[in-house]
C-alpha positions as CSV (number, residue, x, y, z in Angstrom):
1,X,197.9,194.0,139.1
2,X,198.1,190.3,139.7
3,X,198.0,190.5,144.0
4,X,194.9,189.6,146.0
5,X,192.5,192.2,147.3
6,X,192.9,190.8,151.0
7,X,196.3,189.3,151.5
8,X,196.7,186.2,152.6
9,X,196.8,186.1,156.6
10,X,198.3,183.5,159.0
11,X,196.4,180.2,159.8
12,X,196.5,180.8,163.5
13,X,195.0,183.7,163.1
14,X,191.4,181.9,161.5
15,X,188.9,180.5,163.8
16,X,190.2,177.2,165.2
17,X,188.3,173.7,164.6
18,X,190.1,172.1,167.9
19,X,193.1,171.5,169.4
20,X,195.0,170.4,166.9
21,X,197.3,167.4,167.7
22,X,201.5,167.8,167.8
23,X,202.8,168.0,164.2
24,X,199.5,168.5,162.6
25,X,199.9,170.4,159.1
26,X,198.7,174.3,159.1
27,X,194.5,174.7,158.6
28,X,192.9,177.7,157.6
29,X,189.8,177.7,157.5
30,X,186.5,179.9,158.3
31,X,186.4,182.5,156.0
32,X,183.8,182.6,153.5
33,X,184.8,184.1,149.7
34,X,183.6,186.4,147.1
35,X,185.0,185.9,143.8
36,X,183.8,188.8,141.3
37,X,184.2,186.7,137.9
38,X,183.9,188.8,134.2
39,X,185.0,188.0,130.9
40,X,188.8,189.3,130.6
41,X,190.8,190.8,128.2
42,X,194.1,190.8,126.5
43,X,197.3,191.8,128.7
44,X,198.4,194.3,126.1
45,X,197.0,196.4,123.2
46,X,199.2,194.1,121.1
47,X,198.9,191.3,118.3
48,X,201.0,188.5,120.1
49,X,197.9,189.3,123.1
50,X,195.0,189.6,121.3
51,X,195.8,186.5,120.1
52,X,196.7,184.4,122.8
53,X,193.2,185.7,124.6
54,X,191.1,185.3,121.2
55,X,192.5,181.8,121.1
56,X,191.7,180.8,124.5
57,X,188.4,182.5,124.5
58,X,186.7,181.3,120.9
59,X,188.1,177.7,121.8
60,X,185.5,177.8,124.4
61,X,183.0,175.4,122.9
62,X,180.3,177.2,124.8
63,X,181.3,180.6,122.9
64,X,181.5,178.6,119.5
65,X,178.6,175.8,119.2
66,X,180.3,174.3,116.2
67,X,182.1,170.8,116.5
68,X,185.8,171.5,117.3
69,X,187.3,169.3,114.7
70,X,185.4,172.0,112.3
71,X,186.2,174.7,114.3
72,X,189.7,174.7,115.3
73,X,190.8,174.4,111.9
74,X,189.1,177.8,110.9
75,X,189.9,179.6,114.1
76,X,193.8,178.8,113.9
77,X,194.0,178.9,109.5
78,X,192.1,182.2,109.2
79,X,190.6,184.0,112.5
80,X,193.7,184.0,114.4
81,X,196.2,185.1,111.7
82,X,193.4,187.9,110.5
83,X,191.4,189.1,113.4
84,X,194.1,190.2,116.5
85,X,195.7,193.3,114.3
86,X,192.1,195.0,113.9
87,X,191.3,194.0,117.2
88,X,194.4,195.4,119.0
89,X,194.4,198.4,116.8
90,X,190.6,199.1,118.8
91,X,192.1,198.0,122.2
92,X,194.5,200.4,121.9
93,X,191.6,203.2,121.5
94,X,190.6,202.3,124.6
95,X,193.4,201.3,126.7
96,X,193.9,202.8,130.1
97,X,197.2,203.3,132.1
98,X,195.7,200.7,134.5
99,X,195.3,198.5,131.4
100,X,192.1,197.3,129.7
101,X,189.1,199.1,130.9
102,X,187.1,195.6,132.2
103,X,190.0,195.3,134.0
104,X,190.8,197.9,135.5
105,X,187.1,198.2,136.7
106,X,186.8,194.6,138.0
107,X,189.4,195.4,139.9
108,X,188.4,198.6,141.3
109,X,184.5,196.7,141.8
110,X,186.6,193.9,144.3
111,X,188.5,196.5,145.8
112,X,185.5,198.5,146.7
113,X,183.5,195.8,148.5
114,X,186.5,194.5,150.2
115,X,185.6,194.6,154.1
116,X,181.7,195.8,153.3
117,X,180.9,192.1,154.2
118,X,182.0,191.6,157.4
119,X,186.1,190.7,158.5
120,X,185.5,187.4,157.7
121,X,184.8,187.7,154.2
122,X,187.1,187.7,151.5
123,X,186.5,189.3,148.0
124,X,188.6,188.9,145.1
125,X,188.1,189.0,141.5
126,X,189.3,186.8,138.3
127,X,188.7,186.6,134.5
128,X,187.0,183.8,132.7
129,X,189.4,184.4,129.8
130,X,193.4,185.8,129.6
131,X,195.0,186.6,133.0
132,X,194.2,186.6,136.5
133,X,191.8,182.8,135.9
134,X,189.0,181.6,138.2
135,X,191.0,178.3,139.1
136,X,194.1,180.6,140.6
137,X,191.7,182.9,142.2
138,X,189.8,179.7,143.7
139,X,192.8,178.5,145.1
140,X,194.1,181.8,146.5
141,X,190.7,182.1,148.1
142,X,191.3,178.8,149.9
143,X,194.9,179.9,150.9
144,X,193.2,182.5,152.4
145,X,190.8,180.1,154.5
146,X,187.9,180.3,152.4
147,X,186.4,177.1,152.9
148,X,182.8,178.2,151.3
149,X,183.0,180.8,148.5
150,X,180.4,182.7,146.6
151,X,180.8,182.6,142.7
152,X,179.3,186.2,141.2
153,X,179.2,186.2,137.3
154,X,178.9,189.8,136.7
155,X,176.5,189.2,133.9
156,X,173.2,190.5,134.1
157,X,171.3,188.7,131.9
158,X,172.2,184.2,131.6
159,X,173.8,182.9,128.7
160,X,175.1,179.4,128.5
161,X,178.5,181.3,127.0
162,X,178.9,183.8,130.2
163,X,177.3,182.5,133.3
164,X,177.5,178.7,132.4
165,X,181.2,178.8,131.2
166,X,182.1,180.6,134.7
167,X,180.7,177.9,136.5
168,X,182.1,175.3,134.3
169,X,185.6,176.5,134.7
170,X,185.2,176.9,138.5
171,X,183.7,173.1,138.9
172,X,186.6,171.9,136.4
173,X,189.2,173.8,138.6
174,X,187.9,172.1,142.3
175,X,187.6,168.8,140.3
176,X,191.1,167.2,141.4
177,X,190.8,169.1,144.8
178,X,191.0,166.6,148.1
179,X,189.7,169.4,149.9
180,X,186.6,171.6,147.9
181,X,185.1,174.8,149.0
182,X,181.1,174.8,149.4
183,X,180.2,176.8,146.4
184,X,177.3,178.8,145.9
185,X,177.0,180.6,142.4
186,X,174.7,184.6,142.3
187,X,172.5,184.0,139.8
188,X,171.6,186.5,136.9
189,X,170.2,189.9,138.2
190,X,168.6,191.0,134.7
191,X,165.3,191.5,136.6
192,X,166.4,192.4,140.5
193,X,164.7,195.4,141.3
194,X,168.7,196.6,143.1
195,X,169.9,196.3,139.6
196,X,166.9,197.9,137.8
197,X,166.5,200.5,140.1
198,X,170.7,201.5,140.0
199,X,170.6,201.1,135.9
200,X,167.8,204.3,136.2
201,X,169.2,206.2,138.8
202,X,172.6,206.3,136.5
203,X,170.5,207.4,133.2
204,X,168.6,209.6,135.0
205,X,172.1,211.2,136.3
206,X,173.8,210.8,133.2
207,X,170.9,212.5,131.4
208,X,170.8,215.5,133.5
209,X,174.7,216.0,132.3
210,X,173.5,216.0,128.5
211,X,172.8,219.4,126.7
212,X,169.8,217.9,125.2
213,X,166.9,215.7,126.0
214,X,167.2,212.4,123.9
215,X,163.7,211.6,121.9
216,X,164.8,207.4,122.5
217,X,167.0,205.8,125.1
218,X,168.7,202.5,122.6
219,X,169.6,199.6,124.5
220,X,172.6,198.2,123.7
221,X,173.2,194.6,124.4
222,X,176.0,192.2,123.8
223,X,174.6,189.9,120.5
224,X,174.3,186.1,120.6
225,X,173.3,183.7,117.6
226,X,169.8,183.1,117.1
227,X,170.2,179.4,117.3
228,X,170.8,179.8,121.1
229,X,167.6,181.1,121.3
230,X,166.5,178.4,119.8
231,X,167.9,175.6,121.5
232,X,166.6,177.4,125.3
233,X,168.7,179.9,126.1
234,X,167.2,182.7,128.3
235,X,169.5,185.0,127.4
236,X,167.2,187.1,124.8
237,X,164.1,187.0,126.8
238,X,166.0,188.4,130.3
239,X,167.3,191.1,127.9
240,X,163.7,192.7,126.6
241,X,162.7,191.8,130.5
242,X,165.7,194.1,131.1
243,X,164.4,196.4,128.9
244,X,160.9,196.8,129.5
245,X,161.5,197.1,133.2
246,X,164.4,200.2,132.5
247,X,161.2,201.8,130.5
248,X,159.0,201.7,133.2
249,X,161.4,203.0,135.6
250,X,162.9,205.7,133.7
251,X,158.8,206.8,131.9
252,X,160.9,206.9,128.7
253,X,160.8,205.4,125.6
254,X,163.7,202.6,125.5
255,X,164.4,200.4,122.4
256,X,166.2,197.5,123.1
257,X,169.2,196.0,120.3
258,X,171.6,193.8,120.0
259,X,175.1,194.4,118.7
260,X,179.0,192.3,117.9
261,X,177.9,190.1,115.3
262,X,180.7,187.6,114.2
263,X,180.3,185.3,111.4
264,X,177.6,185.0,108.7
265,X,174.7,183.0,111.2
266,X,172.0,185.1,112.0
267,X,172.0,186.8,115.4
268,X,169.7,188.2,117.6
269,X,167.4,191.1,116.2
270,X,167.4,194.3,116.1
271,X,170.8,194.9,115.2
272,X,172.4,197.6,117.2
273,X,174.4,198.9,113.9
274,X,171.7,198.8,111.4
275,X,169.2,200.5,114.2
276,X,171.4,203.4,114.4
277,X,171.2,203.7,110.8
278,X,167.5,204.2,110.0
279,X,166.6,206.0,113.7
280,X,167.3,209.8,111.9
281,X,165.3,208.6,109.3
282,X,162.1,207.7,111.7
283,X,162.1,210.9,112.8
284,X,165.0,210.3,115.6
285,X,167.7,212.6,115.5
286,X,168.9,213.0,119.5
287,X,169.6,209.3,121.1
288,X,171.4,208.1,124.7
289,X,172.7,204.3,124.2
290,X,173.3,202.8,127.4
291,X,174.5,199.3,127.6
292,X,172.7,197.3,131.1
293,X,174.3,193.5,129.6
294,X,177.4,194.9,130.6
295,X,178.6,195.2,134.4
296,X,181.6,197.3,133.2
297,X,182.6,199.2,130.5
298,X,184.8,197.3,128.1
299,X,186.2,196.9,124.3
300,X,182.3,196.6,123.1
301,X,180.7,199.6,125.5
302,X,183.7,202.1,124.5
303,X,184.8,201.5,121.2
304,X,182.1,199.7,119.1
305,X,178.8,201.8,120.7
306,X,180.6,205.1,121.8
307,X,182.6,205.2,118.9
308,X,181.6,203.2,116.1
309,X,177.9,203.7,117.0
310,X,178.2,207.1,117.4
311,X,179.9,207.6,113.2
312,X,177.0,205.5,112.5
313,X,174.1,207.4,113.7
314,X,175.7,211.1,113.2
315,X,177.0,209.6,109.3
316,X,172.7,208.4,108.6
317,X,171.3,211.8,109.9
318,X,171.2,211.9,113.4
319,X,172.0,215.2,115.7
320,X,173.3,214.5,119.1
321,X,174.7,211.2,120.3
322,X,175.5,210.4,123.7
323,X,177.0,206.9,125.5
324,X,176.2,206.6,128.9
325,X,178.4,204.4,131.1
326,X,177.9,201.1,132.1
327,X,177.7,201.0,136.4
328,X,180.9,200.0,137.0
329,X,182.5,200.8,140.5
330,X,180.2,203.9,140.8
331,X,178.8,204.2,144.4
332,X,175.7,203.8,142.9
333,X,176.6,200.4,141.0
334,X,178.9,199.1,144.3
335,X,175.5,199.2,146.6
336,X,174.0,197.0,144.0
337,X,176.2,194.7,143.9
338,X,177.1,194.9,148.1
339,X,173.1,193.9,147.7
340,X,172.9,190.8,145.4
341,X,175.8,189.6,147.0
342,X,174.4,189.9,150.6
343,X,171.6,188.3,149.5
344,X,173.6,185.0,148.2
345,X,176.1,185.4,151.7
346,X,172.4,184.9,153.9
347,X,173.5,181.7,156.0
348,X,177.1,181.9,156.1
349,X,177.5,185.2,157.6
């Protein structure tokens, strides 16, 4: 699970800088790197897992705005001895024999692009939180020769908690470096006519599949507290931009919602959850919930929309249900990505 997309291959074989003189140490250097980053995932369906990655990840004081010497107190007393056993019991509805399902896609997304860039470029992937991290990816990158590397957050819309925590860890990680790579981060696609143009091609296709034709298309996206809003973050406004765009591609009606709420602060608005609840009583009975803050499908896509959200909206009167799938390594959703990414390559190769 853990080995490089590209292995690493022998300095002598890079492009050479100069003679080098007798007894100089080994140089590779060259290659330029892609390093798919998303936002990980326990290595097991498991308490002891769950923990350790909920630990690591709501430490982040970019995930939780509150003061740490408040925080950490809570998070270890209370969240951490009461939260991982509900939490595993859902991983483990949607565990895959290749292990988490962001994982296994990530993966999958690295290995597909690998060689669509040119020999010369090496693509690898690593998680912000849990297993596989940015700064051992970084440094296997460099191994590799990778003196100049592209950084691709595979978050559509910015948030201070998912693009601006990947770049904090990768700056944090080439801090102490003698040597850095040139780093160049993709920045957020929520608006890229590549991205909104592969989000309708795969509702139109998933669409077709359906037995019925859905009276609203609900937007799910991932929930954030409505104090980030506040203080600037972008993150709600690139998701109705997301929105409104998908709508005009697709000539449908879309609604767009938020959903994971933790804690009692208010969030974003509309709730996902309480949307589904009073749709069949509007008159909407036959919904499609797609979910385009979300690069691949994960614990939030396939458990709390497909699953929960579905109880929800058949339990409060609704007819027909149907999730359709996040892009994930589809061909459809790899030629997107070959195109931001070529885009943010233009100058080094």
């Amino acid at each position: 699970m853990n080995a490089p997309v590209i292995a690493p291959i022998a300095a002598e074989a890079l492009p050479a800088t100069g003679p080098m003189p007798a007894g100089h140490p080994p140089v590779r250097v060259g290659r330029v790197g892609v390093l798919l980053v998303n936002l990980g995932s326990p290595d097991a369906p498991d308490v002891p897992s769950v923990k350790r990655f909920l630990g690591e990840f709501l430490s982040d004081p970019r995930v939780i705005e509150i003061p740490q010497f408040l925080w950490q107190p809570i998070l270890k007393l209370l969240i951490l001895n009461i939260r991982p056993r509900t939490t595993a019991q859902n991983y483990a509805k949607v565990w895959t024999p290749q292990g988490s399902p962001i994982t296994a896609i990530t993966r999958a997304q690295a290995e597909a692009l690998a060689g669509r860039f040119g020999p010369n470029v090496v693509v690898d992937w690593a998680m912000r939180y849990g297993t596989r991290s940015i700064p051992e990816q970084l440094k296997a990158l460099m191994d590799q020769g990778c003196d100049r590397i592209v950084l691709a957050p595979l978050y559509p819309q910015y948030s201070a908690a998912t693009n601006a925590t990947v770049v904090d860890a990768a700056n944090a990680a080439i801090a102490g470096w003698r040597w850095q790579p040139a780093l160049r981060t993709m920045p957020p696609y929520y608006d890229n006519p590549d991205h909104i143009a592969a989000l309708a091609r795969s509702v139109r296709d998933e669409i077709a599949k359906l037995e019925f034709m859905p009276d609203l298309i609900v937007t799910s996206f991932h929930g954030m507290p409505q104090r980030t809003l506040d203080k600037g973050d972008p993150y709600h406004c690139q998701c109705l931009k997301t929105g409104r765009l998908l709508q005009e591609a697709l000539n449908l009606p879309v609604k767009v919602t938020f959903q994971s709420r933790f804690g009692r602060a208010e969030w974003l608005r509309p709730y996902t959850d309480g949307t589904l609840e009073t749709l069949a009583g509007e008159g909407i009975k036959k919904i499609a919930v797609v979910c385009p803050g979300f690069s691949a499908d994960c614990l939030e896509t396939l458990e709390e929309v497909a699953m929960e959200g579905r109880e929800t909206f058949m339990e409060h009167g609704g007819t027909h249900f149907a999730y359709l799938p996040c892009l994930n390594d589809t061909p459809n959703g790899i030629e997107m990505l070959h195109a931001l990414i070529t885009r943010e390559l233009a100058g080094w190769v």
